[in-house]
C-alpha positions in Angstrom: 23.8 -12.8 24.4 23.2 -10.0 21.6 19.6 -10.2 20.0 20.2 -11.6 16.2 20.6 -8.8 13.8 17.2 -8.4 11.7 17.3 -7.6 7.9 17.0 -4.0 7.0 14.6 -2.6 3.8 16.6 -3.0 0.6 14.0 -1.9 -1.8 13.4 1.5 -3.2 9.6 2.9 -2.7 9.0 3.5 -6.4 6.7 6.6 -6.3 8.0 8.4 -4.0 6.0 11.4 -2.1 5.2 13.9 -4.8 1.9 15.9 -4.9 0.5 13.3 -7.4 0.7 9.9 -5.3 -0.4 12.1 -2.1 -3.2 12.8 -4.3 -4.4 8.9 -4.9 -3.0 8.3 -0.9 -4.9 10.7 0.9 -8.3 9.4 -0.7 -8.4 6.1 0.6 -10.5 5.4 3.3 -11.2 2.3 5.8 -14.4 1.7 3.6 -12.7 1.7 0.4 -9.3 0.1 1.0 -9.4 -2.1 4.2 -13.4 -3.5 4.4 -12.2 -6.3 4.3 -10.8 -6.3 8.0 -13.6 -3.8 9.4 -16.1 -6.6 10.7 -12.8 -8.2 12.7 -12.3 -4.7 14.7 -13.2 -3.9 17.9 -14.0 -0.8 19.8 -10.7 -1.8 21.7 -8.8 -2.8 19.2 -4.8 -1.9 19.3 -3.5 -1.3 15.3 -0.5 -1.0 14.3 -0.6 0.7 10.4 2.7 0.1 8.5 3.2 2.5 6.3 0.9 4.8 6.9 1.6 7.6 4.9 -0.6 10.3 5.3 -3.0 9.1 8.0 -6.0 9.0 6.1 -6.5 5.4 6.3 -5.0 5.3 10.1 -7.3 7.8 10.8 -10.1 6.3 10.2 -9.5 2.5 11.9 -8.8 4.8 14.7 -12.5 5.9 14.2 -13.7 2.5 14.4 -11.5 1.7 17.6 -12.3 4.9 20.4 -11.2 3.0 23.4 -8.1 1.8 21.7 -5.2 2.7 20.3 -3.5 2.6 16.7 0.5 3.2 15.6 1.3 4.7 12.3 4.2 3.8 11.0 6.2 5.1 7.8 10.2 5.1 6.2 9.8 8.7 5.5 9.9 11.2 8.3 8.3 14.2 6.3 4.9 12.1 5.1 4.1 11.7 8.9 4.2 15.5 9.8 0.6 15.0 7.4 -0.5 12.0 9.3 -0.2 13.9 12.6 -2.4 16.9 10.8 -5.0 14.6 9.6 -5.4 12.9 13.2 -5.4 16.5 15.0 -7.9 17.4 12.6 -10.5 14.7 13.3 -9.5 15.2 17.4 -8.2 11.8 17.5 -5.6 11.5 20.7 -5.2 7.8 21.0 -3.4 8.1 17.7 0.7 8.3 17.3 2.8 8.2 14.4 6.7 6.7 14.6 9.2 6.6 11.8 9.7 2.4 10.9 11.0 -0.3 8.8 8.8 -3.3 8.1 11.9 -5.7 8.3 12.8 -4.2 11.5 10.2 -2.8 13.4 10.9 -1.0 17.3 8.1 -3.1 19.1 8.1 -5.7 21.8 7.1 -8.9 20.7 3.0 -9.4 21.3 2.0 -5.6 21.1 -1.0 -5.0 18.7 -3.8 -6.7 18.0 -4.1 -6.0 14.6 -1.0 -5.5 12.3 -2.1 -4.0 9.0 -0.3 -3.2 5.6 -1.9 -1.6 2.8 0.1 -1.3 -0.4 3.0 -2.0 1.1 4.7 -5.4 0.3 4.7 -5.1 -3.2 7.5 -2.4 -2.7 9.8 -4.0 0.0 12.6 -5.9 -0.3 11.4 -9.1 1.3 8.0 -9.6 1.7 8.4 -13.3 3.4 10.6 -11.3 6.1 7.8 -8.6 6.4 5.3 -10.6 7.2 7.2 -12.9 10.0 8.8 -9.4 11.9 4.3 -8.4 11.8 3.6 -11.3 13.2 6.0 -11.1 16.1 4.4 -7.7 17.0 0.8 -9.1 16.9 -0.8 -10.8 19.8 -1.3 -14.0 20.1 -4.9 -14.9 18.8 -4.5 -10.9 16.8 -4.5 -10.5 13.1 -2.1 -9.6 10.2 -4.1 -7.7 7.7 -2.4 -7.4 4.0 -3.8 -5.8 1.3 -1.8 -5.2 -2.0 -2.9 -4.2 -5.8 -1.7 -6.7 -8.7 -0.9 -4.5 -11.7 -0.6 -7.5 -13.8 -4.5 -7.8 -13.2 -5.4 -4.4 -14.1 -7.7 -3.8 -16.2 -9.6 -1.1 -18.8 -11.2 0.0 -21.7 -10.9 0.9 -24.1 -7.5 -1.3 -24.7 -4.8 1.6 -25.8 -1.1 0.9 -26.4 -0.3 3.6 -24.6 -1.6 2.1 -21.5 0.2 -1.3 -22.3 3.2 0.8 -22.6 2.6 2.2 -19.0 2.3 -1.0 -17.2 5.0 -2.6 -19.0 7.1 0.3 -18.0 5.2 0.3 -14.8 6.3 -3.1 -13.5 10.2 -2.8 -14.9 10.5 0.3 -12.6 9.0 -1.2 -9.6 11.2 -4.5 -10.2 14.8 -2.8 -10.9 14.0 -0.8 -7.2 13.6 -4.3 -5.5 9.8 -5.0 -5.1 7.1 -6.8 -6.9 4.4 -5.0 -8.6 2.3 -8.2 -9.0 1.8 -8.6 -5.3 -1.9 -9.0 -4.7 -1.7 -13.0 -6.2 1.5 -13.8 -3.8 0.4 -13.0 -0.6 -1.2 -16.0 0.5 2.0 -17.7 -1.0 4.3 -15.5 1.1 2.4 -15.8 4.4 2.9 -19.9 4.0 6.5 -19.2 3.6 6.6 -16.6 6.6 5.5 -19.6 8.2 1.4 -19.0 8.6 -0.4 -22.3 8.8 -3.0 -22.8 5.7 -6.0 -23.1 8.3 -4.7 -19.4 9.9 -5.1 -17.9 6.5 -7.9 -16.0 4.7 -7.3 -14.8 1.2 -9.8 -13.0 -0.9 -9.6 -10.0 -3.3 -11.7 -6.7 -4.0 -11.4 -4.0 -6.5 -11.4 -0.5 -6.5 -13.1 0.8 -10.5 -13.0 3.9 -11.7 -15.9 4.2 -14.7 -17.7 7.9 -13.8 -16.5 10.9 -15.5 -15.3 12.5 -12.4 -13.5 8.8 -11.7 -11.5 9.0 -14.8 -10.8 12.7 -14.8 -9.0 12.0 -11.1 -7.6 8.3 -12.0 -6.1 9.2 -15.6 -5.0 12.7 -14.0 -2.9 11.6 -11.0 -1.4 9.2 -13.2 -0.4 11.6 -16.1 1.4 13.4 -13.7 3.2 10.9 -12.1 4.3 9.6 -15.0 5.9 13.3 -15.6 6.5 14.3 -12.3 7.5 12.2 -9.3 10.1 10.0 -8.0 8.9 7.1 -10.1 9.3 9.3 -13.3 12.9 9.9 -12.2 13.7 6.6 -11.7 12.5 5.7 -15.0 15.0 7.7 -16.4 17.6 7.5 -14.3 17.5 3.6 -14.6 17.7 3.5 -18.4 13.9 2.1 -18.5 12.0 5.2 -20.3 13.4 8.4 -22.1 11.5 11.9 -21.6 9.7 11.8 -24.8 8.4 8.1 -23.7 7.1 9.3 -20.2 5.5 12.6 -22.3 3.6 9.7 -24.7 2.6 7.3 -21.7 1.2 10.5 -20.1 -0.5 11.7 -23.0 -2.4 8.0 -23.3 -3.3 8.4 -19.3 -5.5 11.9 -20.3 -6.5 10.2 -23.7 -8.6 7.3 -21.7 -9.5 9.7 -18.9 -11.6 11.6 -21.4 -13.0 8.5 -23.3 -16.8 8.5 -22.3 -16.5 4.7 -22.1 -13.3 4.7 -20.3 -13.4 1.7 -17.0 -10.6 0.8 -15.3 -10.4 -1.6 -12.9 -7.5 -2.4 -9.9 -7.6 -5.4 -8.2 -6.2 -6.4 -4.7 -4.8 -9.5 -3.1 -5.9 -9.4 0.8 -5.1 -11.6 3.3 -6.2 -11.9 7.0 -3.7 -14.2 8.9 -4.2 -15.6 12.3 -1.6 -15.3 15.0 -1.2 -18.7 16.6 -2.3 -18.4 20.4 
């Protein structure tokens, strides 16, 4: 009898892979973005990283598991010629990197131990579908770590139009290419619906702030030149959401507040830990 079909991605990643997003992608780290799963990890741990982009963050949960073994996977072939720099760089060997779709993914039933997303259902397609196809690849008894930002609950100062004009335009984009920029508050609501008991969930949140001058200066910058300059910009656009002269303004506002003195901006995250039953 054939195996039933499974769904395929029908969202569009909204920023695409241009220098800019690389830029904020390639400084996350396992302290900063993924603490919240650190104290469950084991020096044989098995990881599988769904989309994985770069490797940075891959790269170092392999660090914390040396007689393991951790998968990075991505949708987009050319961002994983990166990863496999970064892990030949730090001599990690018990790293690979495979091209994969959430909905979909090319692994046995009850491979990993630990199935981790960061940043990545708030662009796919169908989140509740995502999180049932991780949990068939995790081991019984292994984890399903989530981690998303909620733009919705971003917050700064000083309060600028111009920065109200970038999220509203922020989350249209993001919404008219299939995901849901407000992810961080659903996930414990989609892991019930993916089927998760309530006792096999953990929800909390954290917060990544940017406040120093050097903060802003890289916050406000990679976001001036997104706005200008990278697949989310052409989407924008293209879809009727933004003209040229709007992207230039929103732009402008991002290296306004980056050179306020008493510019704070803070990004919070949704994170869930889900239990595999055994």
């Amino acid at each position: 009898m054939p195996e039933p079909q499974r769904a395929r991605e029908t969202a569009v990643y909204t920023h695409g892979h241009h220098e800019s997003v690389l830029r904020s992608h390639t400084w996350r780290t396992a302290a900063n973005s993924a603490a919240y799963l650190l104290g469950s990890l084991t020096p044989q741990t098995t990881i599988l990283d769904i989309g994985c982009g770069p490797g940075t963050l891959t790269a170092d949960l392999a660090e914390r598991v040396p007689q393991g073994h951790v998968t990075g996977v991505d949708q987009a072939p050319g961002v994983l010629e990166q990863a496999r720099a970064t892990a030949a760089e730090r001599g990690l060997s018990h790293v690979d990197f495979a091209v994969a779709d959430v909905h979909a993914l090319d692994f046995p039933d009850d491979s990993f131990d630990v199935v981790h997303a960061h940043q990545v259902l708030q662009h796919v397609g169908d989140p509740v579908g995502a999180l049932r196809e991780m949990r068939r690849v995790a081991r019984p008894g292994g984890l399903i770590a989530v981690r998303d930002a909620d733009y919705a609950a971003m917050t700064w100062y000083p309060q600028t139009p111009g920065l109200d004009r970038w999220l509203d335009l922020y989350e249209r984009v993001a919404r008219a290419n299939g995901g849901e920029p407000d992810a961080g508050r659903r996930l414990r609501s989609w892991a019930l619906a993916a089927g998760f008991a309530d006792s096999a969930i953990t929800a909390g949140s954290s917060t990544w702030t940017y406040a120093a001058a050097a903060e802003r200066e890289w916050w406000s910058g990679l976001w001036a030149d997104r706005t200008l300059a990278s697949a989310y910009a052409e989407r924008a656009v293209a879809g009727g959401h933004a003209t040229e002269e709007r992207l230039r303004a929103v732009s402008a506002a991002w290296r306004e507040w980056g050179a306020r003195e008493d510019g704070w901006f803070a990004v919070l995250h949704g994170e869930i830990l889900c239990r595999k039953e055994s």
